[in-house]
C-alpha positions in Angstrom: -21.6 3.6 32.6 -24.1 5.9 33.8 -25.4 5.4 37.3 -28.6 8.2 37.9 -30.9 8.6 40.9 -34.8 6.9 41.0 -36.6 10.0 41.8 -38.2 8.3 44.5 -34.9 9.0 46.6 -35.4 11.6 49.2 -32.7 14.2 50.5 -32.1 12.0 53.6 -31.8 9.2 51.9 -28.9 11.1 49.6 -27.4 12.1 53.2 -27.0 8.7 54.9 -25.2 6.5 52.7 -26.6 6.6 49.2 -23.5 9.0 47.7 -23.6 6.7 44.4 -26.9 7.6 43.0 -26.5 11.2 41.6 -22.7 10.0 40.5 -22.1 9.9 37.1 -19.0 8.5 35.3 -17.7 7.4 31.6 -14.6 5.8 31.0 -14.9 6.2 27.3 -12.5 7.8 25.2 -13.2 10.5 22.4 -10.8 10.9 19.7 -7.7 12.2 21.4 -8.5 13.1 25.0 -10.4 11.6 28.1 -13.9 12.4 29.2 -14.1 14.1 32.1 -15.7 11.5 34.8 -18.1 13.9 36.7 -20.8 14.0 38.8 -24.1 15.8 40.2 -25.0 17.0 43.6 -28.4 16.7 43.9 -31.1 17.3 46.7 -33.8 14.5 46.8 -36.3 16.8 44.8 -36.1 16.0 41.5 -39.4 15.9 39.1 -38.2 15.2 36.0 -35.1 16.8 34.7 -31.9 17.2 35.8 -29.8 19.7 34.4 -30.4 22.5 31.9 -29.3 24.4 28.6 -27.4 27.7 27.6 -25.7 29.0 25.1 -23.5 31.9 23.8 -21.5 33.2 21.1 -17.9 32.7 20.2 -15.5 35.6 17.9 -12.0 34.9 19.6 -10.7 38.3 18.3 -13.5 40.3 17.4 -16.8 41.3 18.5 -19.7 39.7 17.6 -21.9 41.3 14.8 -24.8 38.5 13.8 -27.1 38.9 10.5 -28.8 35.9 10.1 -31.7 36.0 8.3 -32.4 39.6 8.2 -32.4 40.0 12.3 -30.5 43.2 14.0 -27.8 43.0 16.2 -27.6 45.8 18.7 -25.6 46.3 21.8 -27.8 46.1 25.3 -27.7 46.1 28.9 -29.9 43.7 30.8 -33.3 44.7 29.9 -33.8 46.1 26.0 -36.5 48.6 25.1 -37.0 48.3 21.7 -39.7 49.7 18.8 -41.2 47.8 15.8 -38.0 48.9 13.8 -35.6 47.2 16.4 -35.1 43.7 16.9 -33.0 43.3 19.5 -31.6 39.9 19.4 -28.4 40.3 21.9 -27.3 41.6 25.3 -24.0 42.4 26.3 -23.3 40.3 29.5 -19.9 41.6 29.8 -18.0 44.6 27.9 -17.8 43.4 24.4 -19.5 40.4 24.9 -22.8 40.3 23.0 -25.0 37.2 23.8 -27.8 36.1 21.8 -30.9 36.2 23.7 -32.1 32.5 21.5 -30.2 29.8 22.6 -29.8 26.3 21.3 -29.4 23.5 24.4 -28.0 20.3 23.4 -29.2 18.5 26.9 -29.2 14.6 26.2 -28.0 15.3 22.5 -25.1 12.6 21.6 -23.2 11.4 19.1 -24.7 11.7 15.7 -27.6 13.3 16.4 -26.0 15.7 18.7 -23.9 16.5 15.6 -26.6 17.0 13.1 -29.0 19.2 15.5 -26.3 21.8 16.0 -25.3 22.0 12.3 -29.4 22.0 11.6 -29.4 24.8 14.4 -26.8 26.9 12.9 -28.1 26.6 9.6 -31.3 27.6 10.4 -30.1 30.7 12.1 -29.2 30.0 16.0 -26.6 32.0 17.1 -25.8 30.7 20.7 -25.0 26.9 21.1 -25.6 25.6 24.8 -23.6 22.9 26.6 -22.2 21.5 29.7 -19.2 19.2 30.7 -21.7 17.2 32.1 -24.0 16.7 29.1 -20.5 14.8 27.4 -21.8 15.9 24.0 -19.0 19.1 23.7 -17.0 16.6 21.1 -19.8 16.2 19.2 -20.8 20.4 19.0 -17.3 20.5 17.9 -17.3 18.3 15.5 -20.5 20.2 14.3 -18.7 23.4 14.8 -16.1 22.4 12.7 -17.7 21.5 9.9 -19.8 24.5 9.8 -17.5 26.7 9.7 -14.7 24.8 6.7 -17.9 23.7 4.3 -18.9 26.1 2.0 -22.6 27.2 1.2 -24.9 26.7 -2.1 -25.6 29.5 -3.3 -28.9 29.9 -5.8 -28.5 32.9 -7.8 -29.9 34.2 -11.6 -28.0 34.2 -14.5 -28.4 36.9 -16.8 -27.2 35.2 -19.6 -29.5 32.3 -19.5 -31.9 32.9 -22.4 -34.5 30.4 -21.1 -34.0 32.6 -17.5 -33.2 29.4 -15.4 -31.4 29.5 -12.0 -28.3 28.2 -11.7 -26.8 26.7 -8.2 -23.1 27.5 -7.8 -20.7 27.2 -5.0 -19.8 30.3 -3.2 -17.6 30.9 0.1 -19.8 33.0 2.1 -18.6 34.2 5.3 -19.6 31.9 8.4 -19.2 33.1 12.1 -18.6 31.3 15.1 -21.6 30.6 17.4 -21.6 32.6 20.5 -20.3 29.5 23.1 -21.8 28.9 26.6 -20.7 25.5 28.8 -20.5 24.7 32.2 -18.0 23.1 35.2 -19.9 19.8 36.6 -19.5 19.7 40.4 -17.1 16.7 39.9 -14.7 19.1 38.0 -14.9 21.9 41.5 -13.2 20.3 44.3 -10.2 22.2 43.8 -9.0 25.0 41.6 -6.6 22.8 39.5 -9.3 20.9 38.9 -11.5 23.9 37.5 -8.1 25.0 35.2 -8.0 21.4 33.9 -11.5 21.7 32.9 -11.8 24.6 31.5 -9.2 23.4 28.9 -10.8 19.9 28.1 -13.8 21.9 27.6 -11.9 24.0 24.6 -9.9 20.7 23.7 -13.8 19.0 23.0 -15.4 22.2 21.0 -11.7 22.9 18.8 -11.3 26.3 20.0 -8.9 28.7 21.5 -10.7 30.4 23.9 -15.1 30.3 24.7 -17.5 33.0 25.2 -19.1 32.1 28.4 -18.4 29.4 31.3 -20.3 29.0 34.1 -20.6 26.6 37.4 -23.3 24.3 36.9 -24.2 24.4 40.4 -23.7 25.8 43.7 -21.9 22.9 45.3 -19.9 20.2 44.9 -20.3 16.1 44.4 -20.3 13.9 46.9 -20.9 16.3 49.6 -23.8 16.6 51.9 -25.8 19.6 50.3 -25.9 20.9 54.1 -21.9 20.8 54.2 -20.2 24.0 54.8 -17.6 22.7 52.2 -19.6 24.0 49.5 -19.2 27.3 50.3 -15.7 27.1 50.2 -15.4 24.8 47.2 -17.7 27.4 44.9 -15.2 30.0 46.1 -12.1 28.4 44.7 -14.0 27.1 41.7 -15.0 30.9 40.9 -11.3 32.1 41.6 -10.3 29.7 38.9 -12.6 31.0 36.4 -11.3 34.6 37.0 -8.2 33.4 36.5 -9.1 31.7 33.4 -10.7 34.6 32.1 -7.5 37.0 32.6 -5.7 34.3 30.8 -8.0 35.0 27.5 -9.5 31.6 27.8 -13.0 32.6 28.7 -15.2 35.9 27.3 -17.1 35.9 30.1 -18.5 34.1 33.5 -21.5 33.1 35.3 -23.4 30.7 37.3 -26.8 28.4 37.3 -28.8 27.5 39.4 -27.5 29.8 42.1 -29.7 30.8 45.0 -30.2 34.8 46.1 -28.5 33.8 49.0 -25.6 31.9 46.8 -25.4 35.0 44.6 -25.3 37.2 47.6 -22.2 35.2 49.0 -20.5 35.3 45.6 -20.8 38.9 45.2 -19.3 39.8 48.3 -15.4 38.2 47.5 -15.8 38.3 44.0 -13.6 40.0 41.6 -15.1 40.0 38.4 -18.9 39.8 38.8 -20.8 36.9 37.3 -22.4 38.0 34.2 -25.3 35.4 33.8 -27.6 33.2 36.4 -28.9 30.1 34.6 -31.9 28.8 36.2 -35.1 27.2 35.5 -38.1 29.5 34.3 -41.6 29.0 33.1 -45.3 30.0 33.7 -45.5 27.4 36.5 -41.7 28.4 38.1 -41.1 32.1 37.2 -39.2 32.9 39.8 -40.1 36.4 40.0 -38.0 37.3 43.1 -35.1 35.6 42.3 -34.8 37.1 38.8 -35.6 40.7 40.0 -32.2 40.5 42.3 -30.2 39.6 39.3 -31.4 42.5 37.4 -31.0 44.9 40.2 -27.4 43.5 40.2 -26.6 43.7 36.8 -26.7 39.9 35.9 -28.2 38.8 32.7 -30.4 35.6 33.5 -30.5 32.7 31.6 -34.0 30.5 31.6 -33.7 26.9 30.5 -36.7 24.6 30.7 -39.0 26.7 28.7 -41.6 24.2 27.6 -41.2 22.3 31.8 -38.5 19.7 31.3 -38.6 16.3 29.7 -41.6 16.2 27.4 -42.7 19.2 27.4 -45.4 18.7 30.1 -46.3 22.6 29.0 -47.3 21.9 25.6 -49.8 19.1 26.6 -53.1 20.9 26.6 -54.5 17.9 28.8 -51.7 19.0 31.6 -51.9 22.3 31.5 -55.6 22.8 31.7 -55.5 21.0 34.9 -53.6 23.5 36.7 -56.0 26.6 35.9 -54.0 26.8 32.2 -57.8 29.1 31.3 -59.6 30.8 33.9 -63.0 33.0 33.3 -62.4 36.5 32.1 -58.8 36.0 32.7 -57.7 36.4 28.8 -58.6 33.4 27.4 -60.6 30.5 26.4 -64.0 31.2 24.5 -65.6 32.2 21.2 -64.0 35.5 22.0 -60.2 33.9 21.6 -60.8 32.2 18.8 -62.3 35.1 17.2 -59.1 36.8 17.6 -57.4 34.3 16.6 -59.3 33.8 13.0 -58.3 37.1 12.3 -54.5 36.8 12.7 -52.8 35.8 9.1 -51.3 32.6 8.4 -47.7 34.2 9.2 -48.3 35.5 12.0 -49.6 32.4 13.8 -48.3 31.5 16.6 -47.8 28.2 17.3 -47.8 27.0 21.5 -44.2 26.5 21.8 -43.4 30.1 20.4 -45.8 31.8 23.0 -43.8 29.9 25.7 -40.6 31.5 24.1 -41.9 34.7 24.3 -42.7 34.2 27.4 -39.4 33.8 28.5 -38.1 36.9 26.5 -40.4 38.5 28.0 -40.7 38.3 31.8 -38.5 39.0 34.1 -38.7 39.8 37.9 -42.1 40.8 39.8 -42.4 44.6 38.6 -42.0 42.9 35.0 -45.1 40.8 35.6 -47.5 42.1 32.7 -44.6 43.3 30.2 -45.1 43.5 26.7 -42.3 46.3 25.6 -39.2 44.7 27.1 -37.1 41.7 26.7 -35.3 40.3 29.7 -32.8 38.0 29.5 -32.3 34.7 27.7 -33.8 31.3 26.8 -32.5 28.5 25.7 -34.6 25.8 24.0 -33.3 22.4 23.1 -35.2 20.3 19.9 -33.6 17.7 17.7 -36.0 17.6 14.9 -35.4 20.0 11.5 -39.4 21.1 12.4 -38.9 21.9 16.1 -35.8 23.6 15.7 -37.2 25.5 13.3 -40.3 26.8 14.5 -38.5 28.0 17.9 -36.4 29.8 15.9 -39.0 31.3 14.1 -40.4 32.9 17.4 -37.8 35.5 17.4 -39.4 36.6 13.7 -42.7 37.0 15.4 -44.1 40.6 16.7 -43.9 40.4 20.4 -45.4 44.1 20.9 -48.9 43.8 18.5 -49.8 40.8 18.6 -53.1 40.9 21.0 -53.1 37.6 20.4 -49.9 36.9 22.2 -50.9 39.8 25.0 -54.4 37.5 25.7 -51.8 33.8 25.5 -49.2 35.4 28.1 -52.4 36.8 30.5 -53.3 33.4 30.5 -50.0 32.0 31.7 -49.4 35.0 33.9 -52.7 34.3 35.6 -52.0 30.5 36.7 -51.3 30.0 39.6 -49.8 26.3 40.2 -45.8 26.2 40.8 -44.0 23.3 39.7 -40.5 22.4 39.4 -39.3 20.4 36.9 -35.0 20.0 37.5 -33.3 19.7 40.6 -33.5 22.3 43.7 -30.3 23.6 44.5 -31.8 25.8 47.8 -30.8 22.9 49.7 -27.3 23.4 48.9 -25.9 26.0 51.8 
């Protein structure tokens, strides 16, 4: 049973006496464990969507080396200059710990089709599969993982000794890797350290693994607290003492946060032992968060955007919606004979479709000195889709050239030039 907010609900109407309607709970069993019953603090200013998508890569005793589909792996520090002849897919959030910067979110996958997007996802190429306790989908990505990584492949290949020269299919083990791993600790699961421990290992009970690339805390406080309760700051600070602990243990590669605040990250980084090595938050054209993103980087934390496309349904892709908030502007890089002229003259693979200039975005921008970058990638998306075509053709962005395309320069002028700021998830800046 599943008991969620109406949007309508205001902050003080969360404070006096409504602590029931961000609480989530399932009493359902999977397979061989219990779900974790958790909840959400929330702060009255929700627009659409609630809580967001990562994703990482799992190689319990090695490092990660990914060659999917002819892309290069190379190691990186926050921000990646790279040349037409470097393709640089990962950065290393932690030492030895390579994240992809494409990652696959599984928010509101279940069951089935939960199952069958992830295996789509990896066969297509994803490399970083994103979850949280609170999505109650981790049993399902393990299931996926699971057969992923026992099935063998088809392999196509020629046989020579075929006089009429016809392929032949034939089964071949080909080596499979483990995704790189991201999930995160609802606030239900931080009231107490013990409490983090416990579910950090339900989390690797769900996915059938050892040990996980990246955990983080979902948010900056705790449920059933007023968000203007000093609690949370001491509840965040236990919760992050556990996952240091956890990650001495072996249990965890690496560990971060989302949808932490300057301030929050400020606080953190003065009793901190092991810094957090990602900041998931939302970020798109309309919520860039220019300021918040430049602090990470000048602090050596890889950030994590989720929300790419603006939440449930995309509101980002619908040309109607975005050309009501200044989506084309006179002279300021698009619209006009002049675009589509451009556009004509760019060849049928190396179209880019609306969801893939969104993507780029992402990659692309980072804090306010960033604004206007076309030679750096910053960071991380991750994209959620649970049809074969959609998961597909946000792969396919990282194929696309983000550095000649003046197509793609004129697209990202144009969302660098609006000037509307929307919010699509929850606000955690009420949270103190």
């Amino acid at each position: 049973m599943r008991c969620c907010c109406s949007p309508a609900l205001s902050a003080r109407s969360w404070i006096f006496g409504c602590p029931s309607f961000f609480f989530f709970s399932d009493g359902r069993r999977e397979k061989d464990y219990d779900v974790f019953c958790v909840a959400d603090v929330t702060c009255g200013t929700k627009v659409k969507e609630t809580v967001r998508e990562s994703s990482s890569q799992l190689t319990h005793k090695t490092t990660h080396s990914p060659s999917h589909r002819g892309r290069m792996s190379s190691s990186s520090s926050t921000n990646n200059n790279f040349n037409d002849n470097e393709r640089t897919t990962t950065i290393e959030i932690s030492p030895n710990v390579f994240m992809p910067r494409l990652a696959f979110g599984t928010y509101k996958l279940k069951g089935a089709q939960c199952t069958k997007a992830v295996k789509k996802a990896l066969e297509i190429g994803y490399e970083h599969i994103d979850t949280a306790s609170i999505y109650k989908n981790e049993s399902d990505i393990g299931e996926a993982l699971e057969e992923w990584m026992t099935t063998t492949k088809t392999a196509t290949k020629d046989d020579d000794d075929d006089d009429e020269n016809k392929k032949k299919t034939k089964k071949k083990n080909f080596e499979r890797k483990m995704p790189f791993l991201a999930s995160k600790i609802a606030p239900a699961e931080m009231h107490s350290k013990l409490l983090v421990e416990q579910a950090v290992e339900k989390i690797l009970i769900r996915l059938r693994i050892p040990a996980i690339d990246l955990i983080m805390l979902h948010w900056p406080g705790v449920s059933k607290v007023s968000p203007d309760s000093e609690i949370h700051k001491e509840k965040r600070k236990d919760a992050y003492r556990a996952l240091e602990k956890c990650l001495k243990e072996g249990k965890i590669r690496a560990i971060g946060v989302s949808n932490y605040h300057v301030r929050h990250l400020e606080e953190l980084l003065s009793y901190c032992e092991i810094k957090p090595s990602v900041n998931q938050i939302e970020a798109h054209p309309m919520w860039p968060q220019e300021d918040l993103i430049e602090f990470c980087e000048s602090k050596g934390i890889a950030v994590v955007k989720y929300s790419p496309f603006g939440g449930g349904g995309a509101p980002l892709l619908d040309d109607a919606f975005v050309s009501t908030r200044e989506e084309e502007k006179e002279g300021g890089g698009g619209g006009g004979d002049e675009e589509r002229e451009q556009a004509a003259d760019i060849a049928d693979d190396q179209a880019w479709k609306p969801s893939q200039i969104l993507l780029a975005w992402g990659l692309l921008r980072g804090g306010r000195k960033n604004r206007g970058n076309s030679k750096t990638l910053c960071g991380a998306v991750v994209v959620k889709a649970s049809s074969e075509e959609r998961i597909l053709e946000n792969y396919e962005a990282l194929e696309k050239d983000f550095f000649n395309s003046k197509y793609l320069s004129r697209k990202l002028e144009v969302w660098d030039s609006v000037e509307t700021r929307k919010k699509f998830a929850w606000d955690s800046d009420c949270v103190k």
